[in-house]
C-alpha positions as CSV (number, residue, x, y, z in Angstrom):
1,X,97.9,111.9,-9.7
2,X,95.7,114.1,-7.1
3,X,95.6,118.1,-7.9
4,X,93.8,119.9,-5.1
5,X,91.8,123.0,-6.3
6,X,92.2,125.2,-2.6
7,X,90.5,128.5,-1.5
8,X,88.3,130.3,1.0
9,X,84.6,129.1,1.0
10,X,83.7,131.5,-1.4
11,X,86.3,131.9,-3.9
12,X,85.1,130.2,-6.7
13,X,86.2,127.0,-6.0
14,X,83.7,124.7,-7.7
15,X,82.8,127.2,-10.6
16,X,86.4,126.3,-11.6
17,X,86.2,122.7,-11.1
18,X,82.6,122.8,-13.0
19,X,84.4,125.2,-15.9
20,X,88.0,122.3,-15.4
21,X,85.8,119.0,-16.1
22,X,83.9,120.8,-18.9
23,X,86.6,121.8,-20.7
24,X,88.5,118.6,-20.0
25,X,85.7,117.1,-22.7
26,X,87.5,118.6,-25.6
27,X,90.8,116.4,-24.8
28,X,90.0,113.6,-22.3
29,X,89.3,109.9,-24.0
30,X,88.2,108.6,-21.0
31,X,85.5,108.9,-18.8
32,X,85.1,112.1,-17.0
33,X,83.4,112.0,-13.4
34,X,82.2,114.9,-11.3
35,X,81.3,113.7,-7.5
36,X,79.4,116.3,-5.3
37,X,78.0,116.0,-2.0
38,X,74.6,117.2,-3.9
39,X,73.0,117.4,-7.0
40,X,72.7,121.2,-7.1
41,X,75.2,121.8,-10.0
42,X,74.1,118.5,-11.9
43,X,72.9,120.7,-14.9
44,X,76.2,123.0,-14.6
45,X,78.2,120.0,-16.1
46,X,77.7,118.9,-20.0
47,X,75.7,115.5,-20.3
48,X,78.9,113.9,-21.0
49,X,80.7,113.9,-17.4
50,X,79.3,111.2,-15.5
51,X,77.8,113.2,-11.9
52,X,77.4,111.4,-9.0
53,X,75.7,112.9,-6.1
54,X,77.7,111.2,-3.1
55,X,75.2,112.4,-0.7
56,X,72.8,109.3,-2.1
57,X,75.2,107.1,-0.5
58,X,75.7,108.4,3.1
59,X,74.0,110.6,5.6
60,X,76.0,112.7,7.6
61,X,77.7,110.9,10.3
62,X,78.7,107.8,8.2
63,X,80.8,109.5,5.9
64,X,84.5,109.2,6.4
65,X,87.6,109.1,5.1
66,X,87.4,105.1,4.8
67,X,84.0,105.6,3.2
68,X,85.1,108.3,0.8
69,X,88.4,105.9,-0.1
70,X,85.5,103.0,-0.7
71,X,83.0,105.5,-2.6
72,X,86.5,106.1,-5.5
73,X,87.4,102.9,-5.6
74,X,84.5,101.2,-6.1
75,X,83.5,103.5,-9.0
76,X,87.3,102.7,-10.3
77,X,86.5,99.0,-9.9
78,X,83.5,98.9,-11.7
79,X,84.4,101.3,-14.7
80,X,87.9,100.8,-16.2
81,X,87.8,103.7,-18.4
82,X,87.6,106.0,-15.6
83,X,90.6,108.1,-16.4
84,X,89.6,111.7,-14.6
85,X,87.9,112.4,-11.0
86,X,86.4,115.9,-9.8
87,X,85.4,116.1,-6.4
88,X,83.8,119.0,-4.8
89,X,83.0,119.6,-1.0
90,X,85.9,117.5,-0.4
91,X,85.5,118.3,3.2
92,X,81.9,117.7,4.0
93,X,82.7,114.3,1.8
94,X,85.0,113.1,3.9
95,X,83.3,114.7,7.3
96,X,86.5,115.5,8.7
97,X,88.3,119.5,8.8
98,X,91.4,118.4,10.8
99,X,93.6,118.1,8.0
100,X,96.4,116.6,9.7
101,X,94.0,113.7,10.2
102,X,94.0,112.8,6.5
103,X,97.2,112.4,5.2
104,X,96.8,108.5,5.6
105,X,93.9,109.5,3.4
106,X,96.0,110.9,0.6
107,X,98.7,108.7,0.8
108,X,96.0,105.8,-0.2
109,X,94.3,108.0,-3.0
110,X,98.1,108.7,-4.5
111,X,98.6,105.3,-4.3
112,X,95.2,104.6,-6.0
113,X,95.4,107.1,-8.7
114,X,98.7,105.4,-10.3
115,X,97.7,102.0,-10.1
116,X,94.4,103.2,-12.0
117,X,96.2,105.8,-14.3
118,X,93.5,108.4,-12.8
119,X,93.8,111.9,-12.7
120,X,91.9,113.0,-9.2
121,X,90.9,116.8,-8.5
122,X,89.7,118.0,-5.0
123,X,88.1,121.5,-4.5
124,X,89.3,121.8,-0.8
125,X,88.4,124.3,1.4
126,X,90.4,126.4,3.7
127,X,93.1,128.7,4.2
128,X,95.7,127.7,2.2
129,X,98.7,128.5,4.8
130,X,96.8,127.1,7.5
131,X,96.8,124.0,5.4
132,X,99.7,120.9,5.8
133,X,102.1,120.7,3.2
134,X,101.1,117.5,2.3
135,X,97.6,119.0,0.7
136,X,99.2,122.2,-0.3
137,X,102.3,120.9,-2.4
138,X,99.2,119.2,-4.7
139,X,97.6,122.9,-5.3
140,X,97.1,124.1,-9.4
């Protein structure tokens, strides 16, 4: 399942995804996995949540939607327990702001969330009425 945490750049976005994957500690059996595109709010998250600063593993112009897909399912591959995914900056992750672009995107991350029995949260960016449907519909 994907749940897409959406705002202005500004509104609080990844204090609530921080505050979401800390609390999630108190009922979550599984392991818990916070992906930034930085370490800047490693020590934000309790010890337990596994962080992973994605910017370690591409510069810039090599990230993409393939690469973000590849970044996931690798982690998913390697850990079985994996059973809920924050991701902040989902934009600057993926290195892509035409939205319309990444439904393909989605489709594959829907597809890998069930098979894998993963929870998956985005903090997205944007106006949220200037965003497509298939991005908005996923909003909590």
């Amino acid at each position: 399942m994907i749940q897409v945490i959406l705002g202005k750049k500004g509104s609080g976005k990844t204090k609530r995804l921080i505050d979401l994957a800390n609390e999630a500690l108190k009922s979550e059996h599984g392991v818990i996995v916070y992906v930034d595109d930085d370490k800047r709010y490693m020590y934000d998250l309790r010890h337990e949540i596994r962080f992973v600063n994605a910017g370690e593993f591409a510069l810039g112009e090599h990230r993409s939607a393939d690469w973000f897909y590849g970044l996931l399912g690798g982690m998913l591959a390697v850990n079985f327990d994996i059973s809920l995914m924050y991701v902040d900056s989902f934009a600057r992750l993926v290195n892509n702001t035409d939205w319309n672009e990444l439904q393909d995107l989605f489709d594959r991350l829907e597809v890998m969330t069930q098979q894998h029995n993963v929870t998956l949260v985005l903090s997205v960016s944007g106006d949220p009425e200037a965003l497509p449907d298939f991005i908005t519909r996923l909003a909590v």
